[in-house]
C-alpha positions, 0 to 999 in steps of 0.5 A: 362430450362429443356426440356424432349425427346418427346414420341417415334415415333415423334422424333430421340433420342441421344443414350444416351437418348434412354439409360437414358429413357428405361434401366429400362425397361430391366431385368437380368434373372437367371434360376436355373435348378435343375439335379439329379445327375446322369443325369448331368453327360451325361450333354456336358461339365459338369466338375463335379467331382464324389464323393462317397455320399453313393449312396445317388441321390441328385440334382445340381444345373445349372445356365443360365443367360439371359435379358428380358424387360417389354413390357406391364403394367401388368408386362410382361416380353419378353424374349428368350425361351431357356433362361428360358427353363427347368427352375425350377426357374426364377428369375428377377432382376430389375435396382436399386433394390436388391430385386430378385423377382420370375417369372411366364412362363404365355406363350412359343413358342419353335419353335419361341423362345420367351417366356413371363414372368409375376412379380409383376412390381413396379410403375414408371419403364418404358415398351419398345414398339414394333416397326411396321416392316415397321420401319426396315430400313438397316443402322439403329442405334440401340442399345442393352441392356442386362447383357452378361457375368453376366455384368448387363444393359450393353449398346452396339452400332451398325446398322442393318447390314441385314434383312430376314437372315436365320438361324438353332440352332440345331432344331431352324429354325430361318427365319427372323433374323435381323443382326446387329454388335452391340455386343451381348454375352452370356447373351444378350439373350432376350434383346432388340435391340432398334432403336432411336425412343425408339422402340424394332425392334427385341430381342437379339438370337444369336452370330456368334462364329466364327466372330465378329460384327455379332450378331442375333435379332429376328425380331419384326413382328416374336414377334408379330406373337408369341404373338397371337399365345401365345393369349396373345394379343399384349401390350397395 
């Protein structure tokens, strides 16, 4: 006989559980950043070639990848700011579909760096909630989902390393970042790093480049606060 895992927060689930049941609820994101011309050379490492166009400004095109997920049944989407900021498009892509669809920025917050999104969410894909940050434990499992390197709905292991770990990223200052050594790359920004009761405990940010099995999530208590903020109320 078939048995279904019970609803989170009553049991621990086996990784691959949390896996099977939540990772349609996690998205690729690609932002498409539209630069005239003569701006994206004063771009760092912009390695185009200049041509003679006749004088012509036309505009390039930049492509910055990320991963989000649904946390709410209106089709809310939880992301990274600076995964979608300055975007000109958003796109989404869901698990299983190959239909791209267009998202809406309904809420940002630059100083926290998290910003929500808003599609058309199809029935039956499955939401991730947000855990209480009593729920943060040193040692934890956890597990994080997300499309680094362009490599979509991509599964990496670890546990919570460290909590309360401060941090700056340019003109960022990030307070109570979790530590964790699950891998996280270029492209898990804005993913989740869920524990085994199937529980967002903090969203993907940053990578040591300089180490490895040190990656950085935004504590959920910081997601809460950016939600009110936002006054977007907090999922349902």
């Amino acid at each position: 006989m078939k048995t279904r895992p019970k609803a989170p927060g009553r049991s621990v689930y086996r990784i691959a559980d949390v896996v099977e049941r939540y990772k349609g609820a996690v998205v690729n994101i690609e932002v498409v950043q539209d630069i005239p011309r003569s701006a994206a050379s004063r771009i760092p490492g912009w390695p185009l070639p200049q041509f003679d166009d006749g004088g012509e400004e036309r505009e390039l095109h930049q492509l910055n990848i990320g991963s989000g997920f649904f946390f709410d049944r209106r089709g809310l989407i939880l992301t990274n700011e600076h995964v979608i900021h300055g975007a000109s498009r958003i796109l989404v892509r869901l698990l299983g579909r190959t239909r791209v669809v267009e998202a809406k920025v309904v809420g940002a917050h630059y100083e926290l760096d998290l910003a929500v999104l808003r599609v058309p969410k199809p029935p039956g894909l499955p939401i991730l909630h947000l855990a209480k940050k009593r729920d943060l434990r040193v040692g934890e499992w956890v597990v994080a989902i997300g499309n680094p390197l362009g490599l979509d709905h991509t599964v990496t292991v670890g546990v919570i390393s460290a909590k309360e770990r401060p941090m700056a990223i340019g003109d960022r200052k990030y307070p109570h970042l979790i530590q964790t050594d699950a891998a996280i790359n270029r492209g898990n920004s804005g993913g989740p790093l869920i524990n085994l009761r199937g529980n967002v405990v903090g969203i993907n940010t940053a990578v040591s480049q300089s180490s490895q099995g040190i990656g950085f999530a935004i504590a959920v208590d910081v997601v809460r606060k950016a939600l009110r903020e936002m006054r977007l109320g907090l999922p349902e």
